[in-house]
N, C-alpha and C positions, 0 to 999 in steps of 0.2 A: 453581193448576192441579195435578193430581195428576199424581204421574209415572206414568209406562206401566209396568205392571207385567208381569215377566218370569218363567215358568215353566218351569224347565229340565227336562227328562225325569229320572225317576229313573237311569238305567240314566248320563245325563249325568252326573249330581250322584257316583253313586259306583262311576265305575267307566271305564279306560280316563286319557283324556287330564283329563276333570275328576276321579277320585278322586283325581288323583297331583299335583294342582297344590297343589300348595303352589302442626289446629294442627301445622304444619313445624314438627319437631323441629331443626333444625339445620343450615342449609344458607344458603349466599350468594346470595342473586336476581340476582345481576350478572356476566353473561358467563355463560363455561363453569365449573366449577368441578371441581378436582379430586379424584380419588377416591381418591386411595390419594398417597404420598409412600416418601420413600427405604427398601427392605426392612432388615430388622434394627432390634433396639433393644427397651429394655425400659420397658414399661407397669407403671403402678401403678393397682389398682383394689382399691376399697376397699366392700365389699358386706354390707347387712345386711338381714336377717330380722328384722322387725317389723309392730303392727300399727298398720293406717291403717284412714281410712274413705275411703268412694268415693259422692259423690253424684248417685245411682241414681234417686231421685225427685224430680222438680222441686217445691219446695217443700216438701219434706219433710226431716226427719234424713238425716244422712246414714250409709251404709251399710258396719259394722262389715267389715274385710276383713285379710286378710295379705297380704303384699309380700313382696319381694326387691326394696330398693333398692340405687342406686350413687350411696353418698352421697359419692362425691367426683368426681360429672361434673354439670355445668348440661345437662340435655336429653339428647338420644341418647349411651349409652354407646359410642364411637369408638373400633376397635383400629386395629392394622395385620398382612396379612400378613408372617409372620416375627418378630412381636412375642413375648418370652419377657414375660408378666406376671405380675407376684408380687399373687397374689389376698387380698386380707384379708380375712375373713370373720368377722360378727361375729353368732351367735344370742341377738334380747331376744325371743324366743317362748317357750312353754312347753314345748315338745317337742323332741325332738333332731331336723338336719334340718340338709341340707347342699346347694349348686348342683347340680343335675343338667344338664350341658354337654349340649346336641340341636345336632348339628350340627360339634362340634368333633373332628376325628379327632388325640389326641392322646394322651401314656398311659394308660393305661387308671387308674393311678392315682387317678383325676379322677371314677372309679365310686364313689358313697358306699356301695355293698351290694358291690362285688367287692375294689375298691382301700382302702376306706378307712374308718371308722367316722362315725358325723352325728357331727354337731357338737352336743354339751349343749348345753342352756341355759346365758344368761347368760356363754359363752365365746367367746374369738375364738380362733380358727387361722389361719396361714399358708401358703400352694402356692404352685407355681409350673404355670403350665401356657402350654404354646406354642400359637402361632397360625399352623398351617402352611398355611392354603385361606383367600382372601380370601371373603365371605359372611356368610349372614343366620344366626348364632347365637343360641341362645334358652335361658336359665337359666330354671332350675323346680326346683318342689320335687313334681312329679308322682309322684315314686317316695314320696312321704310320704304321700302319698291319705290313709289309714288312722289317722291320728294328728293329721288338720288340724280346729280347732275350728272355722275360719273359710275360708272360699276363698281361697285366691292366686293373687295375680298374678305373671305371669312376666314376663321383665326381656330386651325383644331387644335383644343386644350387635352393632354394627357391625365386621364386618373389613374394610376398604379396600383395597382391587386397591392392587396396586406398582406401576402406571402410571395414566395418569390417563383419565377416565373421562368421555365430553363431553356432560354435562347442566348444566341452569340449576339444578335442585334436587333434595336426597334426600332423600327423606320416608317413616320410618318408618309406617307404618297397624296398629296392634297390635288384631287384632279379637279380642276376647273375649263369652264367655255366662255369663250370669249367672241363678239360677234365684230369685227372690223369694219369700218365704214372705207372707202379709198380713201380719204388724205390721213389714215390710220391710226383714228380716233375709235374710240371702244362705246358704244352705245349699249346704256343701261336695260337691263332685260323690262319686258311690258310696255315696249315702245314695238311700232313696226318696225321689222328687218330688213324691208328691202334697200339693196344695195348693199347690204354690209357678206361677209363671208363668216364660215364660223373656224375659231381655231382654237386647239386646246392644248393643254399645258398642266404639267405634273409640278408639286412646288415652285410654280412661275415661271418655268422653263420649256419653252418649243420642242430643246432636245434634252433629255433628262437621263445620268445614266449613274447608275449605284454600284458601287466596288463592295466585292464581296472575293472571298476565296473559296474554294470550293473544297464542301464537307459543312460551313458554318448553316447555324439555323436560323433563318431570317425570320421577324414577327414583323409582317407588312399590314401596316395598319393601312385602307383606302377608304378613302374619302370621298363621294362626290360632292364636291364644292360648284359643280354646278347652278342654274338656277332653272332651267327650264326642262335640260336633256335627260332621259336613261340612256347610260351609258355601258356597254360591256367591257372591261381590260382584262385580257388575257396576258400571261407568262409563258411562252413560246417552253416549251420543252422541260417542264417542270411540273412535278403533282404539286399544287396547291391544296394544303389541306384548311379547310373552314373553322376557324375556332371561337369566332363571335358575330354577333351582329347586330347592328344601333347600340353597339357599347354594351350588350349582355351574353355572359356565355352557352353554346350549342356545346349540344355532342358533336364532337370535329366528325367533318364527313368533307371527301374531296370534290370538290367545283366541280360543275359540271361540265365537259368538256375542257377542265384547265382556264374555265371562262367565270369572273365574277359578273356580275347582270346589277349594279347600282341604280337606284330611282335618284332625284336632287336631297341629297340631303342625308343618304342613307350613308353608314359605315360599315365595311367587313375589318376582321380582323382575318389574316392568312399566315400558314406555316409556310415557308419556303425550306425546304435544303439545298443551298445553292451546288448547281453538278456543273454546269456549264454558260457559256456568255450566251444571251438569249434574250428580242427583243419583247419589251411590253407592246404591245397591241390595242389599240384602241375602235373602239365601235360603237356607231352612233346611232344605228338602224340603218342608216343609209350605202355609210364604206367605211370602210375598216382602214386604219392611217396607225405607222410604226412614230408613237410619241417618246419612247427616251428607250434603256436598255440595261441590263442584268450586267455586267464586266467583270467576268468570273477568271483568277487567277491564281495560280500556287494552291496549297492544300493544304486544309486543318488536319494535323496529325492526329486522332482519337480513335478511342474502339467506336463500332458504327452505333449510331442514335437508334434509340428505341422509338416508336411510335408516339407521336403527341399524345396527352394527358389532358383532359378538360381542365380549361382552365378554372381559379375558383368561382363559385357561386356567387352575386349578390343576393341579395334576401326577398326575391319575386315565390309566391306561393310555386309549390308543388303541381299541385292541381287546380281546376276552376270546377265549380256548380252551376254545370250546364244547365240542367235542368230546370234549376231554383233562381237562374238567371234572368233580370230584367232584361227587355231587348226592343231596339228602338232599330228603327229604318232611318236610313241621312243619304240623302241625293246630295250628291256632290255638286258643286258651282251653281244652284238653282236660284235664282235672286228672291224667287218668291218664298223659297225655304230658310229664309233668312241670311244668305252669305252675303258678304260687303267686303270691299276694301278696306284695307284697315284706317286709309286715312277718314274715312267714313267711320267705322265702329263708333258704336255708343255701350256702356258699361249700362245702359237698363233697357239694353235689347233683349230679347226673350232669347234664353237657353236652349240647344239643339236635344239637351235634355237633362235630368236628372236623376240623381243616385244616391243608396245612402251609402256611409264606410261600410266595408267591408263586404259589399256585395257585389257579385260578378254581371257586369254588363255585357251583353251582345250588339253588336254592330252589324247591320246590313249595311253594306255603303254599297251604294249603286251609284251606277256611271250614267250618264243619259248623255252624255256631250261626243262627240263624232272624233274625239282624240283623245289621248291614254290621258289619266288622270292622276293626281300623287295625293295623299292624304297624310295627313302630318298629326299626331297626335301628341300634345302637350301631359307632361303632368305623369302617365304611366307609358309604361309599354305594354304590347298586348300578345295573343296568339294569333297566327292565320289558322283558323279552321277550316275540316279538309267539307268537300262538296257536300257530305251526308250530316254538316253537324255532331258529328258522330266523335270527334277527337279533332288533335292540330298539329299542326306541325312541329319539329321539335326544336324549333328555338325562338325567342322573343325578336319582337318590332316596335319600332317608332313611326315608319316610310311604308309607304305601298303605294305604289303605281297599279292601275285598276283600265283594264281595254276598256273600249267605246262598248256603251251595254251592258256591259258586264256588271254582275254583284258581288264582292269579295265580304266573308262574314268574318269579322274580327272579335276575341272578346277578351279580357282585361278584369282583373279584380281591382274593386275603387279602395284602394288603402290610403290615397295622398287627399287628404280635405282640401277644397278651394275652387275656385272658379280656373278654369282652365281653355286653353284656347286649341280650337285645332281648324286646319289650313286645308284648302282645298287650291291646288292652279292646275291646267289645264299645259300639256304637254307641247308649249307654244310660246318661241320667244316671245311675242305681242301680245299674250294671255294675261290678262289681270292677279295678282293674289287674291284671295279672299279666304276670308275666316269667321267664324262663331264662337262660340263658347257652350260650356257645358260647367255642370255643378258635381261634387261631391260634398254630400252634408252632413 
């Protein structure tokens, strides 16, 4: 039986509530389980750049790629909020190239273009970087675009809430795209596409499919791992209820259409109560393709679950000062507005703007480019403000995908001191990255 296929409107896919959403990896099937344990304490994690292969064609070789592993975790890499961990990083690639932290508000140190130099080949380095917001973190080597022989993969890191969290299972879902040439070699995104096809994949898997029993409560953490696409994944015959996004908690409200709407880079966090076997769905703007599946069997004996509970807080203000707010305008991708490549960046370029602590910036980001756009902000996360400036939405970002023309106003209180980066690419395998920087003093 083929499944129903689902066509979300463009205007859905990238723009509003869907641009900005952002095999069980690790988790106990028994009872409730917990999500987070005692704050403070220090992690060791142990990270290396290399290459692997990823098998892409059934029956075929399989397909030459780069990584970012964590070669000293079995399955999901697990923090905790309040964790100081001493990251060991070790490059066997060819090109110098270092984590790119999405999602971590920590020194800015942890910038391989502001804070710090990549990492040569064939050496290892030492950091330390804190883990101050429980959430979905995500290492990348996106700021190396320009110097990658091979595609990589990004590496999502787990931070644990410091109280416990009341699901049967957490299950990482790492969606990535992948663009095939015919002799089914994988070509690195910011290159032209022609000839290649696109194909995607849920934890490196073509067909992907999650065993659950029905009655349990699934925390489906997604991910687009992506690097160029917005993406929608639906769950065929299930409320999806909303409980984060870029790693911070919302008031849980149900998906729109049963449909999350991911930009590259962006993370939701979803309830599931598994009832029945039902496929994931995937949609690219273009056609909607069935990527892996729910495989729901037997039944959790319990009294019935009460409705989600927000998860807990990290410590992002309450409110913002609109009013009293500094506010700067930033054309996305404009070369003359200073964006560049990164392997271009220079650390005494002039800043897209500045700010002191603790005061609330506003964002105009305009689009002028003839294709959706994604904006990537380093350092804080912010609100989407609704059309009238007048108030925002009710939960934080890091990701926003922005239509051609369009202006979306973002604003963010500056609590985290340091030079910070944020990213603009164009909705186009063959698009460039490019990025700037900005100040908090």
């Amino acid at each position: 039986m083929r499944p129903r296929i689902f066509t979300p409107d463009r205007r859905e896919v990238l723009a509003g509530l869907g641009a900005s959403l952002g095999a069980s990896l690790g988790a106990s099937a028994a009872g409730l389980m917990a999500g987070g344990a005692t704050p403070a304490g220090t992690a060791q994690l142990a990270l290396q750049a290399r290459p692997a292969t990823l098998p892409l064609r059934p029956g075929q070789p399989a397909t030459p790629i780069w990584e970012l592993a964590a070669v000293s975790h079995i399955g999901d890499v697990r923090l905790k909020r309040f964790d100081r961990c001493e990251v060991v990083f070790r490059n066997n690639l060819p090109v110098p190239l270092a984590p790119v932290w999405y999602g971590l508000i920590a020194p800015a140190v942890t910038d391989p273009l502001r804070g710090r130099a990549p990492t040569a080949p064939d050496t290892t380095e030492i950091s330390t970087i804190s883990i101050p917001n429980a959430g979905i973190l995500l290492a990348d080597f996106r700021l190396f675009e320009d110097g990658q022989k091979q595609p990589a993969r990004p590496l999502p890191i787990i931070a644990a809430e410091s109280s416990r969290v009341p699901v049967d299972r957490d299950v990482v879902l790492l969606i990535e795209e992948w663009r095939l040439r015919p002799d089914g070699s994988a070509l690195p995104p910011g290159r032209d596409p022609k000839d290649t096809s696109p194909l995607y994949t849920i934890n490196g898997q073509t067909s992907f499919e999650l065993s659950a029993s029905a009655g349990e409560r699934l925390r489906l953490r997604f991910i687009n791992g992506s690097q160029r696409s917005v993406l929608a994944i639906k769950l065929e015959n299930h409320e999806v209820q909303v409980m984060a996004l870029d790693g911070q908690p919302a008031e849980p409200f149900p998906a729109r259409n049963g449909a999350l709407v991911l930009a590259p880079g962006a993370r939701a966090d979803a309830f599931v109560d598994a009832a029945t076997s039902s496929p994931f769905l995937l949609h690219d703007g273009k056609v909607a393709r069935q990527i892996g599946k729910l495989a729901v069997s037997g039944k959790v004996e319990r009294v019935p679950l009460l409705p989600p509970q927000p998860l807990p807080l990290n410590d992002l203000p309450e409110k913002l000062d609109l009013k009293g707010a500094l506010r700067f305008d930033v054309a996305l991708g404009v070369a003359e507005a200073g964006w560049t490549r990164p392997a271009s960046f220079s650390a005494s370029s002039a800043p897209a703007f500045r700010a002191r602590t603790a005061r609330t910036v506003v964002l105009a980001l305009k689009n002028p480019n003839p294709t959706a756009t994604v904006f990537h902000l380093h350092g804080h996360h912010f609100r989407l403000l609704d059309k009238l400036d007048d108030g925002w939405k009710p939960y934080w970002l890091d990701t926003l995908a922005i239509e051609p023309g369009q202006t979306q106003r973002i604003a963010f209180a500056a609590t985290s001191p340091g030079r910070w980066l944020i990213e603009s690419v164009l909705t186009d395998w063959a698009a460039p990255r490019l990025v700037r920087w900005y100040a908090v003093e």
